[in-house]
C-alpha positions as CSV (number, residue, x, y, z in Angstrom):
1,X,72.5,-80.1,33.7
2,X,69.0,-80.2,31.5
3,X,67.3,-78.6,34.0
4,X,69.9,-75.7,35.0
5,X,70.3,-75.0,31.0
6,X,66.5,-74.9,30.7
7,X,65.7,-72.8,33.8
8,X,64.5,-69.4,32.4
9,X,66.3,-66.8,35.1
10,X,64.7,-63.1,34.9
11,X,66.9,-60.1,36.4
12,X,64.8,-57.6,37.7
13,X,65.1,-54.5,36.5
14,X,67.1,-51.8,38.7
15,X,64.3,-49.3,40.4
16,X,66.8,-46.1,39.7
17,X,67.2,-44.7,36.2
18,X,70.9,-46.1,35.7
19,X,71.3,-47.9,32.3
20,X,71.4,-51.2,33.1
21,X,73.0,-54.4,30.8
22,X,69.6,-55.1,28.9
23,X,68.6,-51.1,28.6
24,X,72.1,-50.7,27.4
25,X,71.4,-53.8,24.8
26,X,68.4,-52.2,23.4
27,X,70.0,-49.0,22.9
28,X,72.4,-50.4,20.6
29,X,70.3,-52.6,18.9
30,X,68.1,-49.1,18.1
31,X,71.5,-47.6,16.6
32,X,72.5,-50.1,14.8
33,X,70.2,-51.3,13.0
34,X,69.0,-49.3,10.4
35,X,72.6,-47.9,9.5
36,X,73.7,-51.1,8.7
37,X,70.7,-52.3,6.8
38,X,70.8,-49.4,4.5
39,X,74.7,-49.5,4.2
40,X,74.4,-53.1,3.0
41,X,71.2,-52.4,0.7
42,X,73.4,-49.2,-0.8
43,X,76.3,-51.1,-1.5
44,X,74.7,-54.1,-2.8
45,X,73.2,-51.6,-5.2
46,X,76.2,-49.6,-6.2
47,X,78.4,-52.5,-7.0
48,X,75.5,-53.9,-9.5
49,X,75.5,-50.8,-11.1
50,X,78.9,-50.3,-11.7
51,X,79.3,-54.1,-12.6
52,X,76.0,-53.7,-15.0
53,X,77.9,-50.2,-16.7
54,X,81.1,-52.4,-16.7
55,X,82.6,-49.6,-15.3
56,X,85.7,-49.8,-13.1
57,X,85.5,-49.7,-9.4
58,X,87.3,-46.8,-8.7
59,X,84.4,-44.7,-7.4
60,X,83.0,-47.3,-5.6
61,X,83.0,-45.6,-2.1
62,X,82.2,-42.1,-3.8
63,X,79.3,-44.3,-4.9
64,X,77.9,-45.7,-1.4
65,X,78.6,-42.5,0.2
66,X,76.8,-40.4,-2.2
67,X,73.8,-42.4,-2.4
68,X,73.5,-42.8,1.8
69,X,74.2,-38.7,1.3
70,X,71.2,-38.4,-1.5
71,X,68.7,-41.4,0.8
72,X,68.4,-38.5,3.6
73,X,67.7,-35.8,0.7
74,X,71.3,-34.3,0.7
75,X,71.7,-31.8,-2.0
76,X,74.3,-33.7,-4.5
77,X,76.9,-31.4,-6.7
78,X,78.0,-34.0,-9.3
79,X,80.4,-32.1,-12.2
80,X,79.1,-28.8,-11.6
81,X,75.5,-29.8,-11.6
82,X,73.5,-29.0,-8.0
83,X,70.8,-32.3,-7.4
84,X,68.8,-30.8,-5.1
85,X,65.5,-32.9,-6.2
86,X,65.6,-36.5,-4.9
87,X,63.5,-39.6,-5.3
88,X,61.2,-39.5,-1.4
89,X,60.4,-43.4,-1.7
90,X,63.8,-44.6,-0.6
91,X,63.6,-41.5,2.1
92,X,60.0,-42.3,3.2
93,X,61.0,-46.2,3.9
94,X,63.7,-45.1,5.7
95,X,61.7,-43.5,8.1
96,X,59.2,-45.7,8.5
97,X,61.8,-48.4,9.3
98,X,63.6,-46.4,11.7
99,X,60.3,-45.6,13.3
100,X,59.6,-49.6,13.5
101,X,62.8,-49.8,15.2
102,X,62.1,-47.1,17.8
103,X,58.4,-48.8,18.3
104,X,60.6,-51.5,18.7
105,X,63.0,-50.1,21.5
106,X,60.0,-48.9,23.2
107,X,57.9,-51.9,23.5
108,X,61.4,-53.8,24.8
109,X,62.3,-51.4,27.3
110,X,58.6,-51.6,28.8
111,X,58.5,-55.4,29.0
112,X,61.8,-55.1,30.9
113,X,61.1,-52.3,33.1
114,X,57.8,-53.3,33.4
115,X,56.6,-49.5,34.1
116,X,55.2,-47.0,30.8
117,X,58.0,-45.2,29.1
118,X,59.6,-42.7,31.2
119,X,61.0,-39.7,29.3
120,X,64.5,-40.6,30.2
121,X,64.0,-43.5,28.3
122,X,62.5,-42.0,25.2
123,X,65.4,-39.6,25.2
124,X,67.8,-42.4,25.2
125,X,66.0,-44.1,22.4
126,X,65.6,-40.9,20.4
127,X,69.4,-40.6,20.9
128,X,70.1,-44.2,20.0
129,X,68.5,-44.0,16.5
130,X,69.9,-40.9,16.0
131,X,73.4,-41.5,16.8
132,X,74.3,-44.5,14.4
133,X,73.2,-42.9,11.3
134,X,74.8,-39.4,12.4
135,X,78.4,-41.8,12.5
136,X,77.6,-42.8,9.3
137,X,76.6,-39.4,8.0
138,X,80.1,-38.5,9.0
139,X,82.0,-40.8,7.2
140,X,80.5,-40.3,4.4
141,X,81.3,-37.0,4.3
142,X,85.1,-37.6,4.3
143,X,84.8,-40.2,1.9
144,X,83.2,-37.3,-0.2
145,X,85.5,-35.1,0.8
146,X,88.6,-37.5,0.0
147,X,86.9,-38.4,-3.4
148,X,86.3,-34.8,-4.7
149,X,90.1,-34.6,-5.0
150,X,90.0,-37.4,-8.1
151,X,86.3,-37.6,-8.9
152,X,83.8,-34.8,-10.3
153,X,82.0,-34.6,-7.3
154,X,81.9,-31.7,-4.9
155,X,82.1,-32.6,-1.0
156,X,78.4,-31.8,0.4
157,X,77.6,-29.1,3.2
158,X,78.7,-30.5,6.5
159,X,75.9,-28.4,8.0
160,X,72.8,-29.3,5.8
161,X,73.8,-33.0,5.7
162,X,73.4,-33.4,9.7
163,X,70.2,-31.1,9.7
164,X,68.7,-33.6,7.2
165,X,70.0,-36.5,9.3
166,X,69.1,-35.2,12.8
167,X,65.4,-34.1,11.6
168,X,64.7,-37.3,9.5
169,X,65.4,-39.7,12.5
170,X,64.3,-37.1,14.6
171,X,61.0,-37.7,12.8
172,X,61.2,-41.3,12.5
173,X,61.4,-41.2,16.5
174,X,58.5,-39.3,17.3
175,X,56.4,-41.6,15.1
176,X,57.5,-44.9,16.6
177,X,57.6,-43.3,20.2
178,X,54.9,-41.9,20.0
179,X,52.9,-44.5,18.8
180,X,53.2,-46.0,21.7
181,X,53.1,-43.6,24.5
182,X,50.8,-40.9,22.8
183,X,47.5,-41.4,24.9
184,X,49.3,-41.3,28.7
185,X,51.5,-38.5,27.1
186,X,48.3,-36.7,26.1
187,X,46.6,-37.2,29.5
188,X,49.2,-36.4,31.7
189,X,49.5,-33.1,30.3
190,X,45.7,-32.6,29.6
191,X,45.2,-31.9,26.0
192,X,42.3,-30.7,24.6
193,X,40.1,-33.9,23.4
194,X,39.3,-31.8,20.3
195,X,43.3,-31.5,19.3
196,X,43.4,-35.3,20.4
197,X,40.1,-36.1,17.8
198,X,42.4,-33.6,15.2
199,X,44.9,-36.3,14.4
200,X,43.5,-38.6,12.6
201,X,41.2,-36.3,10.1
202,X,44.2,-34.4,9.7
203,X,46.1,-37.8,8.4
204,X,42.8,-38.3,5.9
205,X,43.2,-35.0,4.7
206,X,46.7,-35.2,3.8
207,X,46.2,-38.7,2.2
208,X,43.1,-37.3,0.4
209,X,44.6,-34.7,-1.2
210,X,47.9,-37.5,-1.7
211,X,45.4,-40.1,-4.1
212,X,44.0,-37.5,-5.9
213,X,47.7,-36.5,-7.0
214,X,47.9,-39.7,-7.5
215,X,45.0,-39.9,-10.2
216,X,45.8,-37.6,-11.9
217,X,49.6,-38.1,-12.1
218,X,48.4,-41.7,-13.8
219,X,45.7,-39.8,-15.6
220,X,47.8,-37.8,-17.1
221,X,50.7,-41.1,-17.9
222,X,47.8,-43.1,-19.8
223,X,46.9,-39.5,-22.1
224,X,50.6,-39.1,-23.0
225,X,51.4,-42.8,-23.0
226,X,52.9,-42.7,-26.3
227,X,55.7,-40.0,-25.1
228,X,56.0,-42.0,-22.3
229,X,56.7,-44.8,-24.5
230,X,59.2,-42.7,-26.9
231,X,60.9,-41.2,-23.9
232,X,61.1,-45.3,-22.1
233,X,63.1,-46.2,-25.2
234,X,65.9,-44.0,-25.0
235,X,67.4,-46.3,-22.2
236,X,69.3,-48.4,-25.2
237,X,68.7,-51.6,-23.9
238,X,67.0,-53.7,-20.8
239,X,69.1,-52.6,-18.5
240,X,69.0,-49.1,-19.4
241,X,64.9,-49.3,-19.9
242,X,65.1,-50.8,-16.2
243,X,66.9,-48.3,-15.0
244,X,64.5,-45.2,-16.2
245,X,61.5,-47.4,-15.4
246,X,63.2,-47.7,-11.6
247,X,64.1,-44.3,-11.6
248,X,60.5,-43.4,-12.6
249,X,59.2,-45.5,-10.1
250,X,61.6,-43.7,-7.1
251,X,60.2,-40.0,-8.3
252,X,56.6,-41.3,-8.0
253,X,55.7,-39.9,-4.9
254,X,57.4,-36.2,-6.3
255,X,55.4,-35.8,-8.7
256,X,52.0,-36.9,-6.6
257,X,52.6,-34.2,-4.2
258,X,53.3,-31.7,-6.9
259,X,50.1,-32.6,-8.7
260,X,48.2,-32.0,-5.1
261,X,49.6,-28.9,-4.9
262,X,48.3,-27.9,-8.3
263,X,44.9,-29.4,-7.7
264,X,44.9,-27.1,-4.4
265,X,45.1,-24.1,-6.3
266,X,49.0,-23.6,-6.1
267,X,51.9,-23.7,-9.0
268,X,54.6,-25.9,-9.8
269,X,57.8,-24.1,-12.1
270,X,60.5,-26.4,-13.8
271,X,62.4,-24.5,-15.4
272,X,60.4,-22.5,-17.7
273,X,57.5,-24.5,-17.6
274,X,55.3,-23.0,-15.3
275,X,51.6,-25.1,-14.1
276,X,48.6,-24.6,-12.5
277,X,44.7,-24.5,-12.9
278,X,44.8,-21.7,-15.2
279,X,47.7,-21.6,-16.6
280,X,50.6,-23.8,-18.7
281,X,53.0,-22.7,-20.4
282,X,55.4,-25.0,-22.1
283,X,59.0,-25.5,-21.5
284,X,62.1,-28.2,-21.1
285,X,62.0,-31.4,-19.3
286,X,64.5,-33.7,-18.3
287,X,64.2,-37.3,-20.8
288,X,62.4,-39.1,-17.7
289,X,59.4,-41.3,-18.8
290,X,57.6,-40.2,-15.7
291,X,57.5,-36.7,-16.7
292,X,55.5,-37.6,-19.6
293,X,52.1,-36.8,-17.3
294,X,53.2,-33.5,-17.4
295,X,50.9,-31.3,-19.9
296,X,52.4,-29.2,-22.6
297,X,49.6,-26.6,-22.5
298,X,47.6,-24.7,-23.0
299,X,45.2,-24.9,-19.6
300,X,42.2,-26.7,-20.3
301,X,39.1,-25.2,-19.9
302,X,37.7,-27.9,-17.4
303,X,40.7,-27.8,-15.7
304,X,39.2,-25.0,-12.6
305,X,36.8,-27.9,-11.8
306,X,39.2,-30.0,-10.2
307,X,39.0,-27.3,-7.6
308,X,36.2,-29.5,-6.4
309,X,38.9,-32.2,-5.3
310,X,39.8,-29.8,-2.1
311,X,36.4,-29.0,-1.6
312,X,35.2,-32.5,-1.2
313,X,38.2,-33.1,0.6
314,X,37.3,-30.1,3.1
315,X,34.0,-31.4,3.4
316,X,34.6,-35.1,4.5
317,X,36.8,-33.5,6.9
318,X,33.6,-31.6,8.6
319,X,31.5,-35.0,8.3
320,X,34.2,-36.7,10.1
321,X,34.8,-34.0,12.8
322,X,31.3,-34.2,13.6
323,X,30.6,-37.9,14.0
324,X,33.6,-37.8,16.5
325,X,32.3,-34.9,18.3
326,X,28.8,-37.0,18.3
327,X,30.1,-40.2,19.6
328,X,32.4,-38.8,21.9
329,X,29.3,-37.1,23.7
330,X,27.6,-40.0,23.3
331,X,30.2,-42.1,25.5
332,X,30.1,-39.5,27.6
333,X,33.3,-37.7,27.1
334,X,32.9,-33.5,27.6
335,X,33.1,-32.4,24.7
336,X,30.5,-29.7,23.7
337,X,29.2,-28.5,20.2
338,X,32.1,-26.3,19.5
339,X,34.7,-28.6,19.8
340,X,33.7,-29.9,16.2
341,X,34.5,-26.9,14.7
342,X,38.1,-26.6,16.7
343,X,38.8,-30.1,15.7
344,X,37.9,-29.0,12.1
345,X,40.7,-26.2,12.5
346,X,43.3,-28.0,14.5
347,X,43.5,-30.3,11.9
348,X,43.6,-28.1,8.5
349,X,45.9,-26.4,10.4
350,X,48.0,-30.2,10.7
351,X,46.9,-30.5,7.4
352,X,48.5,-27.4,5.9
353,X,51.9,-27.7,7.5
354,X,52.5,-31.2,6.8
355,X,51.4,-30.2,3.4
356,X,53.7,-27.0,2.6
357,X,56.6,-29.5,4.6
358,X,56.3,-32.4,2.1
359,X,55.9,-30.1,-1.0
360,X,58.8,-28.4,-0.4
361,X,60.9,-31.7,0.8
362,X,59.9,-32.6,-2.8
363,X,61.5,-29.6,-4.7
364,X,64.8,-28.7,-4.6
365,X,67.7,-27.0,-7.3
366,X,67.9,-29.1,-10.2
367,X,71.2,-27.8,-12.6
368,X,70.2,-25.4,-15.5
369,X,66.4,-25.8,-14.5
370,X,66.9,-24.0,-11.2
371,X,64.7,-24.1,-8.3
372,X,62.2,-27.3,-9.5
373,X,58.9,-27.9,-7.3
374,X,55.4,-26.2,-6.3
375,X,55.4,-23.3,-4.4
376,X,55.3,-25.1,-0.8
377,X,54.1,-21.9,1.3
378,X,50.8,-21.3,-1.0
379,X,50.0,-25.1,-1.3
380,X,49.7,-25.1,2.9
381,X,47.8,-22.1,3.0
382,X,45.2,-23.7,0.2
383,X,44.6,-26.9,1.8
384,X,44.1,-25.1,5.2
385,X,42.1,-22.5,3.6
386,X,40.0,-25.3,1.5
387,X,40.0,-28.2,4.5
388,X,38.9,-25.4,7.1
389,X,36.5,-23.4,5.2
390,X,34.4,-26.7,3.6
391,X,35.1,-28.5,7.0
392,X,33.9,-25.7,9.3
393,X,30.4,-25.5,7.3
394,X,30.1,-29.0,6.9
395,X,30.6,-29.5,10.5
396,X,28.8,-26.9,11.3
397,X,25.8,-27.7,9.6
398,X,25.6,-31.7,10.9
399,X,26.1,-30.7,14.0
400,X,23.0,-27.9,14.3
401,X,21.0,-31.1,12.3
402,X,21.6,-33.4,14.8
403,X,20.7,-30.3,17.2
404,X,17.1,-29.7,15.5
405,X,16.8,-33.6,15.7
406,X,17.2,-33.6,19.3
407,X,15.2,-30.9,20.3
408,X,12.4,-32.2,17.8
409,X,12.8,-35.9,20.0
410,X,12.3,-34.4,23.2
411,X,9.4,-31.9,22.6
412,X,7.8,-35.2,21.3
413,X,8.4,-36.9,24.4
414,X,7.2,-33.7,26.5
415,X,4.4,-34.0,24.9
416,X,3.6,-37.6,25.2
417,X,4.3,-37.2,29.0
418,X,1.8,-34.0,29.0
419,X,-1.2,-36.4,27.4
420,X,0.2,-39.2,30.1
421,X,-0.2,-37.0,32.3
422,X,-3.6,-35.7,31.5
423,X,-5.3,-39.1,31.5
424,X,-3.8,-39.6,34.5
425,X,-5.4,-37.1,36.4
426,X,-8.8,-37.7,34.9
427,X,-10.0,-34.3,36.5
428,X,-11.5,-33.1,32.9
429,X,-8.9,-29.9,32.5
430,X,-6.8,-30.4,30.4
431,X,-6.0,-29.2,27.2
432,X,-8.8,-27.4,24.3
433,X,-10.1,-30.2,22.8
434,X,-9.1,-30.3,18.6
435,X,-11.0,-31.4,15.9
436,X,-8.7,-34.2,15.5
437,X,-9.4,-35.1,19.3
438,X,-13.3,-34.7,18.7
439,X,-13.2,-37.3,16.1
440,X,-11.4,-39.6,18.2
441,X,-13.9,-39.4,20.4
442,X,-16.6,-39.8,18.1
443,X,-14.9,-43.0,16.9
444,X,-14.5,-43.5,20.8
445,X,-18.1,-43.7,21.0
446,X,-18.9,-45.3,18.1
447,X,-17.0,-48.2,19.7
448,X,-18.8,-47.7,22.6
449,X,-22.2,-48.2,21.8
450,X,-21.5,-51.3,19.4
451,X,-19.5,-52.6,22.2
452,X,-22.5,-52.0,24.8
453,X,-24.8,-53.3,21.8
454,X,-23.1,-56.6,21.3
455,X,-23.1,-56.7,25.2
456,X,-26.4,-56.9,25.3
457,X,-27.6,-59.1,22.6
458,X,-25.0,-61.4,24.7
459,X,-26.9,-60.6,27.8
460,X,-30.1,-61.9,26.3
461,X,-28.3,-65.0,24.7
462,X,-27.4,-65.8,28.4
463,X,-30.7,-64.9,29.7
464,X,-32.6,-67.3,27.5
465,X,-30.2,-70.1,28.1
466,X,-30.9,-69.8,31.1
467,X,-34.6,-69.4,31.2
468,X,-35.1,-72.9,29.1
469,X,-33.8,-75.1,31.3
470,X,-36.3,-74.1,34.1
471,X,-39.1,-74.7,32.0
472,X,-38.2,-78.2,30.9
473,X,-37.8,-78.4,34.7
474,X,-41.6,-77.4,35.0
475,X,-42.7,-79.3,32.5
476,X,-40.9,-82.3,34.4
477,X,-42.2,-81.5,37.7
478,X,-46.1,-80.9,36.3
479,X,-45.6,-84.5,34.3
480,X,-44.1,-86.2,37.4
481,X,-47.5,-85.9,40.0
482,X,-50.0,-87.4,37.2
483,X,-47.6,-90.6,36.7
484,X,-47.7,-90.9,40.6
485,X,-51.8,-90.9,40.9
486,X,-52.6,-92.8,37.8
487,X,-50.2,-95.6,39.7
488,X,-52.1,-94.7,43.2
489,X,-55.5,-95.3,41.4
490,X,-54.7,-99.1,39.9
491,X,-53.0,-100.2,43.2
492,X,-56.2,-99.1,44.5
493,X,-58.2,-101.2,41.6
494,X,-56.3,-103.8,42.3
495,X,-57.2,-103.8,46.1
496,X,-61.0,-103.9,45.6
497,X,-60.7,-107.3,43.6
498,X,-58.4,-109.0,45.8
499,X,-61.1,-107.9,48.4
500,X,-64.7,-108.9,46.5
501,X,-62.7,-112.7,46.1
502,X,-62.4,-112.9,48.9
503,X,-66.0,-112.4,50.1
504,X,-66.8,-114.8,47.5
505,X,-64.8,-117.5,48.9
506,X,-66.1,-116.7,52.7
């Protein structure tokens, strides 16, 4: 029984396109999920609220509807006053979440099918995540419907609210989708590798020109930190200072994009207030701490110089192009020396859309104040106009450096193979001799002759090394015949003695 319960049994997936159980699994899981994280988070928060206000719980379903309603940027009409501008934090965590899920779906369905991503499948997906929240979305509107009847609050477009739905998630499933099937999706259909290089810049730019907002929003909070500090007090209390402090905290990213825009050369109204790089004029804010990084006026006279924040922005964006452009030739890829500049293009052009999309996501009708935001057409026409024009000339300019540098590298190797060459043959034509070659071959001879003249004092070294010996062999064999007669002449001495005794004794 251990065994059966332990054996791990894998059903293959089917070969047609039919949803199968586990497909079918997934798909649910993918709409699912996020609705009913977010409706739990919602309520969670509305019922502390209320409970915190010690107010009753009549509205309580007004509440979790409106504020699933206001989380996908649907304009709110609470007693007579249009909330058109909403906090994008919550918004911009929703989407990455739902665009997890979707990466999700997609990785699960691959391991089962064991084959890429078919578009069937992405469809289905992109349906999936879509669906639950659209269910959602439509409850809510009855309960808002039902609740405008005993509440102040006006029942939302029906129209607007699934638009916002559809192209949030919409969004959300391209991401997570697309993450992962991106590069087969981009071969298959043969993109350009300079739109495919555009991407990423185009993300950097748009970031860029983000943190800089970003800067100067908190710039502008530590100058003014005592309003700040005066409007933070109005919340009677902690949890009343916690709630503006949250609040502040949720419009963040608002006020980031709207102080891009203005560093891009564009405007931002509220109200009467009206700002840019040349101009401020003063006018009514809402009591939010946050808003306290907005300047009074007049414009400052430095203020034009921050035009150099788009400028530097543009130009990064050319450097980058062109190191792509350089390393893909380098690994071979065909690209050629224009594709910088249309990468440099293709992605200002990203750049700008995603910019004039996000400004004007930010804005939105705000009660007496009216329209409230930057003016979102003009801000994507600045950063493509700034991100193109700095880009193209910085791209431009590395990549005819990198040009001259080549050229400059191989009419040095020509020549080294010319003078190679030259020696080679040895046949005396080649080039007109220079007086930089005449003295090398002064210093040529030079070395020659003390080479030849060392030579030869070691020739006569050798030489009379080799002479002595044979004279101390003379000398030996002129010394060796006198030994031998003065030895032949007393043997002979010695013989005429031995001969005269013996006469004597005869």
């Amino acid at each position: 029984m251990t065994s059966t319960l332990g054996r791990s049994v894998r059903h293959s997936p089917s070969e047609d396109d039919h949803l199968d159980p586990e497909r079918f699994r997934i798909l649910v899981g993918t709409a699912a999920r996020v609705p009913a994280l977010t409706t739990a988070f919602v309520a969670t928060v509305v019922v502390l609220t209320m409970v915190a206000a010690n107010s009753d719980l009549t509205g309580i379903y007004a509440g979790i509807a409106g504020s699933w309603l206001a989380l996908h940027q649907v304009t709110l009409t609470i007693d007579g006053t249009s909330l058109g501008v909403l906090p994008l934090l919550p918004t911009a965590v929703l989407v990455w979440l739902a665009a997890r899920v979707c990466a999700g779906a997609a990785d699960a369905t691959i391991a089962h099918t064991e084959r890429h991503l078919d578009t069937q499948d992405a469809a289905r997906i992109t349906a999936a995540v879509i669906a639950g929240p659209m269910i959602v979305t439509v409850i809510a509107l009855v309960v808002m419907q039902d609740a405008a009847t005993v509440l102040p609050v006006a029942s939302p477009n029906p129209a607007s609210a699934l638009a916002w739905v559809t192209g949030l998630y919409l969004l959300a499933a391209v991401l997570g989708i697309g993450s992962r099937t991106w590069r087969p999706v981009c071969i298959r259909f043969g993109v350009p590798e300079w739109l495919v290089l555009s991407a990423v810049p185009a993300v950097r730019v748009v970031l860029g020109m983000f943190a800089f907002g970003g800067i100067v929003t908190v710039g502008g909070l530590l100058w003014s930190w005592d309003v700040a500090g005066e409007l933070l007090a109005r919340g009677d209390g902690v949890v009343g200072v916690l709630g503006l402090t949250l609040l502040s905290i949720l419009y963040l990213p608002n006020l980031m994009l709207g102080a891009s825009a203005v560093l891009a050369g564009s405007t931002v109204e509220f109200g009467e207030l009206r700002l840019s790089l040349f101009e401020a004029s003063g006018g009514d804010l809402p009591a939010l701490p946050l808003l306290a990084a907005v300047p009074a006026g007049p414009a400052g006279a430095f203020w034009p110089v921050l035009l150099a924040v788009p400028a530097t922005v543009g130009a990064l964006l050319g450097r980058f192009a062109a190191q792509r452009t350089l390393q893909a030739q380098a690994y071979g890829v065909p690209v050629g020396n224009s594709d910088a500049a249309l990468t440099v293009l293709a992605a200002a052009a990203q750049a700008g859309v995603v910019t004039a999309l996000l400004t004007w996501v930010a804005g939105g009708p705000l009660g007496v104040f009216g329209v409230v935001g930057a003016n979102w057409w003009l801000a994507g026409v600045l950063v493509f106009a700034w991100a193109g024009l700095l880009g193209l000339i910085t791209a431009q300019l590395l990549m005819w450096r990198e040009g001259r540098l080549a050229a400059v590298s191989l009419r040095a190797e020509a020549v080294e193979d010319a003078v190679e060459g030259g020696d080679a043959d040895g046949d005396g034509n080649g080039d007109e001799a220079t007086p930089a070659d005449a003295e090398d071959a002064e210093a040529a001879e030079d070395t020659e002759t003390a080479d030849d003249t060392e030579d030869a004092d070691e020739a006569t070294e050798v030489e009379a090394t080799e002479a002595s010996p044979e004279a101390d062999t003379d000398e030996s064999d002129t010394d060796e015949p006198d030994t031998v007669d003065a030895d032949d002449a007393e043997d002979e001495s010695e013989g005429e003695v031995a001969d005269k005794r013996a006469d004597s004794a005869d």
